[in-house]
N, C-alpha and C positions, 0 to 999 in steps of 0.2 A: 603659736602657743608659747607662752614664755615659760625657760628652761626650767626654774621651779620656781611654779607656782605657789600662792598663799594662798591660805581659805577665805574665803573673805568675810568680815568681820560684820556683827550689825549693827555697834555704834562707833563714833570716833574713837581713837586711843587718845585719851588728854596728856601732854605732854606739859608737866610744868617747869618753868626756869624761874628759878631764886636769882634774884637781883639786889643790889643796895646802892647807894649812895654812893661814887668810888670804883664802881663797877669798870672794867674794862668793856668799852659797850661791842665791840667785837665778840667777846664770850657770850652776850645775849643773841645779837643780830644775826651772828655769821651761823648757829644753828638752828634760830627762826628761820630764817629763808632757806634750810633748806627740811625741816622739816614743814615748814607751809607749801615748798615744790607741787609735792604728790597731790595736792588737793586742787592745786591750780591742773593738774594734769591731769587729774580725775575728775574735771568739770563734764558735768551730766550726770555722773554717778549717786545714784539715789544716798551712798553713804560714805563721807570723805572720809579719809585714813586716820588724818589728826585734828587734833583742837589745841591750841596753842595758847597758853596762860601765862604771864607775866607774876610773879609772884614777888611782894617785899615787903620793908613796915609797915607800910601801909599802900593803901590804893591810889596811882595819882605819881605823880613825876617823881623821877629816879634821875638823877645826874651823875651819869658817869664819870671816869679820870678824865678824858678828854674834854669833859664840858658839854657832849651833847647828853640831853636829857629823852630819856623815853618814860612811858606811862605804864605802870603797874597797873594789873586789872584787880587784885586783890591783896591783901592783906594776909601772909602764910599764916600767922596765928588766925582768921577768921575763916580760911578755907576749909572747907569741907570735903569737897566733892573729889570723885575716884579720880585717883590716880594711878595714872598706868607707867610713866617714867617723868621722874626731877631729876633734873639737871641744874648743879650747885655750880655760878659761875665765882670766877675770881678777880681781883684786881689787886693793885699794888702794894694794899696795905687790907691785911685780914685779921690784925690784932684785934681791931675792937668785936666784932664777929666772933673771933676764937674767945673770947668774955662771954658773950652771950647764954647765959645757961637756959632760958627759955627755949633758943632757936637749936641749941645740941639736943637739950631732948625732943623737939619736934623732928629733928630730923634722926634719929635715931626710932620714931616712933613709924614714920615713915619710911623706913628703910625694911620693917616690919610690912608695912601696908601697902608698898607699891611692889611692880613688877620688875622693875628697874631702879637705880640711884646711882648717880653718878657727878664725877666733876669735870670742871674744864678748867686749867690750869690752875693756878693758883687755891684753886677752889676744894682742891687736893688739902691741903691745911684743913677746910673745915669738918671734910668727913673724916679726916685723922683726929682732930678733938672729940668729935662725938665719937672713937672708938670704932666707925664703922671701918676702916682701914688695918685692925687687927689680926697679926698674922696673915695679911693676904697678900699679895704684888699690886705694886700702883706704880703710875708716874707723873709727872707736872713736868711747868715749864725747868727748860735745860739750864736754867740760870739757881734756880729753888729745889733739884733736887739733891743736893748735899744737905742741904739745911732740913729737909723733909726725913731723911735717913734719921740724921741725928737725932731731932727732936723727937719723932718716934721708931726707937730703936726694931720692934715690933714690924714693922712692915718691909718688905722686901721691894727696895725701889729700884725699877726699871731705867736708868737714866737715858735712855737712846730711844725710846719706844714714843710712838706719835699716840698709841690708847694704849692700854690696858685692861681686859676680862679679865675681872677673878670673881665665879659664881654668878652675883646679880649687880655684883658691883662693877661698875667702871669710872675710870681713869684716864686724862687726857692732857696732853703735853699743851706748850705754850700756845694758846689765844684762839691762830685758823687752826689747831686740831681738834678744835670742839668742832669744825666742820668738816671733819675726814671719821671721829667719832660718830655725830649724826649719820653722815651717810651709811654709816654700818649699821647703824641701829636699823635706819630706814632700807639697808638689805634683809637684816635680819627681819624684819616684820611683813614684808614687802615683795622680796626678793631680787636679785640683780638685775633684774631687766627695767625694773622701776627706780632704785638706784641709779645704777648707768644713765637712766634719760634723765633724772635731776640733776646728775653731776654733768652731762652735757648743758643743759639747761644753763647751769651756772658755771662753766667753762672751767671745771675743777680736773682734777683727777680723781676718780673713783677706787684707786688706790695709786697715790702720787709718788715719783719717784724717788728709791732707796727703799720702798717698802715700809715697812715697821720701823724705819729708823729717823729719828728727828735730826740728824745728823747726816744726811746725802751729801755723798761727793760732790754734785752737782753743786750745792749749797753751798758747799765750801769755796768752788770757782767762782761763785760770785762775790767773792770776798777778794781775791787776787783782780778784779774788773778793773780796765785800766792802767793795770801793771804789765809789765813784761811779757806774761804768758796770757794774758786774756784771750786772744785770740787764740791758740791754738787749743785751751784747755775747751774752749765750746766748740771746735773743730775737734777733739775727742768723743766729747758727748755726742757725735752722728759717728764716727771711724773705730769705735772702740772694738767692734767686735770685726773687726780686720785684723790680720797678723801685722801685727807692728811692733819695732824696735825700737831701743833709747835713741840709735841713729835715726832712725825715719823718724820721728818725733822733732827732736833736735833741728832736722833740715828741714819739718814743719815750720819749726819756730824760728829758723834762720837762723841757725848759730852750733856751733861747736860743740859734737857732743859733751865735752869736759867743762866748757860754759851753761852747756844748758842744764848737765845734773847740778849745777852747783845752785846756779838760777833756780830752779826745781824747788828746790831743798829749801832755799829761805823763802822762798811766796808762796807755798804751799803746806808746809813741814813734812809732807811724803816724798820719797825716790820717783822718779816717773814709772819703775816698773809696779812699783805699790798702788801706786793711784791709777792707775790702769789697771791692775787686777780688781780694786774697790767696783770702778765703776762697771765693769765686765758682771761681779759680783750682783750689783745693785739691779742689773739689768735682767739678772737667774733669779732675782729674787721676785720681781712683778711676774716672768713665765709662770714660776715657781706656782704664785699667789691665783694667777687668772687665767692658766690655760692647762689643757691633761697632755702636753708633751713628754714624750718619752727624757730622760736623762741625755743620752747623748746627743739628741737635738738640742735642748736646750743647751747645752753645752755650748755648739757650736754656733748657735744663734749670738751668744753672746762673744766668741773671743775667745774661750777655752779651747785646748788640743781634744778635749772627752771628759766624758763623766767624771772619770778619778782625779781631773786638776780641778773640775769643779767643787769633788764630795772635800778634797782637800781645803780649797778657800773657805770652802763652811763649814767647814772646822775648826779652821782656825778665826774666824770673826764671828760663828756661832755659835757654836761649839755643838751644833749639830748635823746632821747630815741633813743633808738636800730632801730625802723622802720625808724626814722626819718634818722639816718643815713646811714641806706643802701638805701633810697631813694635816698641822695647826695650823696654818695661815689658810689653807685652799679656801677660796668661798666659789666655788662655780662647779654647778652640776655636768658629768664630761665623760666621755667615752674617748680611752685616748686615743692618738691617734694610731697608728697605724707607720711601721716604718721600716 
C-alpha cells in the first residue's frame, strides 16, 4: 500500500505549458517528461493521471533559444478546454511577452480558472506583469532575481529557493527546476511513492541535494573542479558527517594546515570549517524533508555533536529552527522512529 494514497481521479488532469518562439526548450521538455512519467507507469489503467498540452501563438513549431523546435498543439487564445495546471515557461528574452496585453489578460483570467499556475524561470516576469505575483513570494533563475525584486517591488523574492508555493501560485528557479517543481506537483496529486518511481525513472532527485536551496555546497564544488581542492571537496561530500578537523582535512589535501586554509579561502570563498558545517547542514536538511527521525539522530547522522549545534546552524542559514522546518518542507507520511 502506498504511504499516502490519492483518490483516484476519473478523467486526466490537462496540464498546460505556454511556449513561444525563444523558448528555453528545457523549461517545456524537462517537465513534459516528467509529468508524461506517471502515464507511462500507469500503462493498463483504465485513466492516466495526465494530458499534456503544448500551448503558443499559434499551433505548429515553436523554435526555441537553442534552435530546436518543438510543435505546439494549440493556439492559447483558441483554447478552450479545462484546465487543471499552466505552466508559463521562460527564456532569455521576455520583453516582447511582458508587451503582450492580449496574453496578460489571458493569463490572468486563467489563473481565475485553473487549479494551479505557475512559472519556470524566467517565466516569473510574466506572471509578475499580469499581477499575478502581487504581494506573494516567488523566485526565478539566480541570475534574474535582483532584477525581478526591483521591477516589481510588491513581491517578496526568494533568491536561494529551487520553487516556490504561495496559495495556487508557483514559482521555480532556473530551467531543470521546472523539474524538481513538476515532481512536486506530481507528489502532490500523486503522492510520493508515484513521485519517487518518476524521479527514479529519470535518474533525478526527488528532492535534490541542499534541499530548497538553488545554491548547494555541492554545486559550488563544482566550480573549484580541477583546481587544487577538487579532490578532497568530493571526498567531503561521502566524510562529512565524520568528526573532522581543519588538520585532517588539510592532510586530506596534502598540505599544511596554514596552506590549506589559505587555499580554502580563495577557491572556495568559505573557511573549511564553514563549508563543512554548510554541507553537514544540507544534509539535516533532506532528513529533515524525507524522513520522521528524531532531532538527535538526525544530528548525528550528519556531522553535528546534537540537536542544539544543529537548531543553531538553522538558525543562522534559516533563520528557523529545524522543527519548524520540517513541519514546511516535510512531504512524507511517518511514524517516527523510535530511539
Amino acid at each position: 500500500m502506498p504511504r499516502n494514497p490519492k483518490p483516484r481521479q476519473h478523467t486526466p488532469r490537462t496540464i498546460a505549458i505556454l511556449g513561444f518562439d525563444g523558448v528555453a526548450a528545457l523549461d517545456i521538455t524537462g517537465p513534459h517528461e516528467v509529468f508524461s512519467m506517471p502515464s507511462y507507469l500507469a500503462q493498463g489503467e483504465t485513466v492516466l493521471p495526465y494530458r499534456i498540452v503544448l500551448l503558443a501563438d499559434q499551433a505548429g513549431p515553436v523554435r526555441s533559444a537553442s534552435g530546436l523546435s518543438l510543435v505546439a498543439d494549440a493556439s492559447w487564445g483558441n483554447f478552450h478546454d479545462k484546465v487543471d495546471t499552466l505552466l508559463i515557461c521562460g527564456g532569455p528574452d521576455m520583453s516582447t511577452l511582458r508587451r503582450n496585453r492580449k496574453l496578460l489578460s489571458w493569463l490572468r483570467t486563467m489563473a481565475r480558472r485553473t487549479r494551479r499556475i505557475g512559472s519556470i524561470c524566467t517565466g516569473a516576469f510574466l506572471l509578475a506583469e499580469a499581477g499575478l505575483l502581487k504581494n506573494r513570494r516567488a523566485t526565478t533563475h539566480w541570475r534574474e532575481v535582483a532584477r525581478l525584486a526591483q521591477e516589481y517591488r510588491s513581491i517578496t523574492v526568494e533568491p536561494d529557493a529551487i520553487y516556490v508555493k504561495d496559495g495556487h501560485v508557483y514559482t521555480s528557479a532556473g530551467i531543470t527546476a521546472g523539474m524538481d517543481l513538476a515532481l512536486a506537483l506530481v507528489e502532490e496529486d500523486l503522492g510520493r511513492d508515484v513521485a519517487l518511481a518518476v524521479a527514479r525513472m529519470l535518474v533525478l532527485f526527488l528532492k535534490r541535494p541542499g534541499g530548497q536551496s538553488q545554491f548547494s555546497t555541492q554545486l559550488q564544488a563544482q566550480a573549484v573542479e580541477g583546481q587544487r581542492l577538487a579532490g578532497l571537496l568530493s571526498w567531503l561530500s561521502d566524510h562529512h558527517h565524520t568528526p573532522l578537523t581543519v588538520e585532517d582535512m588539510a592532510s586530506q589535501a596534502g598540505m599544511s594546515p596554514r596552506t590549506f586554509a589559505r587555499v580554502f579561502v580563495s577557491e572556495t570563498g568559505d573557511t573549511p570549517a564553514l563549508y563543512l558545517e554548510k554541507l553537514r547542514l544540507e544534509h539535516a536538511v533532506r532528513l529533515l524533508e524525507t524522513t520522521g527521525t528524531s532531532l538527535d539522530i538526525t544530528a548525528q547522522a550528519c556531522g553535528f555533536t546534537g540537536h542544539e549545534q544543529l537548531r543553531r546552524a538553522f538558525q543562522r542559514y534559516k533563520g528557523i529552527t529545524p522543527q519548524a522546518y520540517r513541519q514546511r518542507f516535510h512531504t512524507v507520511e511517518h511514524q517516527p522512529r523510535k530511539c
